[in-house]
C-alpha positions as CSV (number, residue, x, y, z in Angstrom):
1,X,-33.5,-167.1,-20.4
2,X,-36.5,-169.1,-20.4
3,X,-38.4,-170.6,-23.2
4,X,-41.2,-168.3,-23.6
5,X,-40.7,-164.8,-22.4
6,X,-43.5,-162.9,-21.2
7,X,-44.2,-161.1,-24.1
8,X,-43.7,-163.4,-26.5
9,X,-46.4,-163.1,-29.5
10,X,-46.9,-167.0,-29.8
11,X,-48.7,-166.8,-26.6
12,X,-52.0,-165.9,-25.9
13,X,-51.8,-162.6,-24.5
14,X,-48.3,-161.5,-25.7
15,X,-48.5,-158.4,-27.6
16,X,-50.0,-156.3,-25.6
17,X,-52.1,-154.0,-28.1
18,X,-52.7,-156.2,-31.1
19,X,-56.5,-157.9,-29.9
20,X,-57.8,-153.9,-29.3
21,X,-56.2,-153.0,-32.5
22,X,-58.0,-155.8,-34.2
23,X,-61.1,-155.3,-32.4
24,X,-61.3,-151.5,-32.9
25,X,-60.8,-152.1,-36.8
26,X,-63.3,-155.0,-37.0
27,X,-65.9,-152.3,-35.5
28,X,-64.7,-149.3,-37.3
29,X,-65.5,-150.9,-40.5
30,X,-68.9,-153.0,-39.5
31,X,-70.3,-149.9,-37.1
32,X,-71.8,-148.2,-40.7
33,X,-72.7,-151.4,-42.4
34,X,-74.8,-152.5,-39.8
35,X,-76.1,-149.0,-39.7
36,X,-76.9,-148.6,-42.8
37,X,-78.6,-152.4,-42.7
38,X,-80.7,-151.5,-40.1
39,X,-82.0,-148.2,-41.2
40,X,-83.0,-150.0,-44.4
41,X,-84.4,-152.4,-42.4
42,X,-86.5,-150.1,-40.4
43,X,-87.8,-148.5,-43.7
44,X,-89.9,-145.3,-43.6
45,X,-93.5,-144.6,-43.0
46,X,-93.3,-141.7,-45.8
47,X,-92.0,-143.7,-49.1
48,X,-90.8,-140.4,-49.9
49,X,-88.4,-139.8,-46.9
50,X,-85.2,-141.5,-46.2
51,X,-84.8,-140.1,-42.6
52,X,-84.9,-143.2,-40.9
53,X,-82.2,-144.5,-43.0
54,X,-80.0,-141.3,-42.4
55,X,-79.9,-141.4,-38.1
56,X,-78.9,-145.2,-38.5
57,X,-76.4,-144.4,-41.1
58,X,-75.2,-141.8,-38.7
59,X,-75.1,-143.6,-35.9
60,X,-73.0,-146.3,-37.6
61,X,-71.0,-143.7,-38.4
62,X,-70.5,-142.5,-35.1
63,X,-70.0,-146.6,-33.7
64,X,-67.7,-146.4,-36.7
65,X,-65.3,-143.3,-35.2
66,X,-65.7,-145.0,-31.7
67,X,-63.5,-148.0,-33.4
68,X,-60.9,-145.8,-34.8
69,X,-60.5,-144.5,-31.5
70,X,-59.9,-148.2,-30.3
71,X,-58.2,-148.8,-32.8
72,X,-55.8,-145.7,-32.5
73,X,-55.7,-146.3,-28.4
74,X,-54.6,-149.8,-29.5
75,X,-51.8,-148.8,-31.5
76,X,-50.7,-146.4,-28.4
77,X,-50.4,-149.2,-26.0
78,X,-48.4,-151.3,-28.8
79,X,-46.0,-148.3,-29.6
80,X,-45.2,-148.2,-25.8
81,X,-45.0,-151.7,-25.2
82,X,-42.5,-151.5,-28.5
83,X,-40.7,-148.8,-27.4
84,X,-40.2,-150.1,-23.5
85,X,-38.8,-153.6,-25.1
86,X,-36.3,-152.1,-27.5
87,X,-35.1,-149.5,-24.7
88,X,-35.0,-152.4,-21.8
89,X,-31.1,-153.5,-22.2
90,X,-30.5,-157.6,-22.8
């Protein structure tokens, strides 16, 4: 056995999974902030309507549930990676 295995998590690269998981979280939870920042941004001609503000909630929202899916395909591609490297015999 050599020093560092293939998969080993203290090199870049190791785990396969864990970068998408992180970067499907990082935009699940910034995809309606910055939505919601720019729709208040972009402001309203009518200062009684917030419909501006709404489509660029919802489309963070939407950039949001793009990220949990990420996230989730993440996860999938850990699991199996997991899964492979308990079930491979030593």
């Amino acid at each position: 056995m050599t020093e560092f295995e293939p998969t080993d998590p203290a090199r870049s690269g190791g785990t396969p999974g864990i970068a998408i998981m992180v970067l499907g979280a990082v935009i699940a939870v910034l995809g309606p902030l910055f939505g919601l920042l720019a729709g208040s941004m972009a402001g309203s001609p009518d200062p009684d309507s917030t419909g501006q503000l709404f489509q660029y909630l919802v489309v963070g929202l939407l950039l949001g549930g793009v990220g949990v899916v990420i996230l989730y395909l993440g996860f999938v591609l850990y699991r199996r990676w997991r899964r492979n490297k308990e079930a491979r015999p030593k």
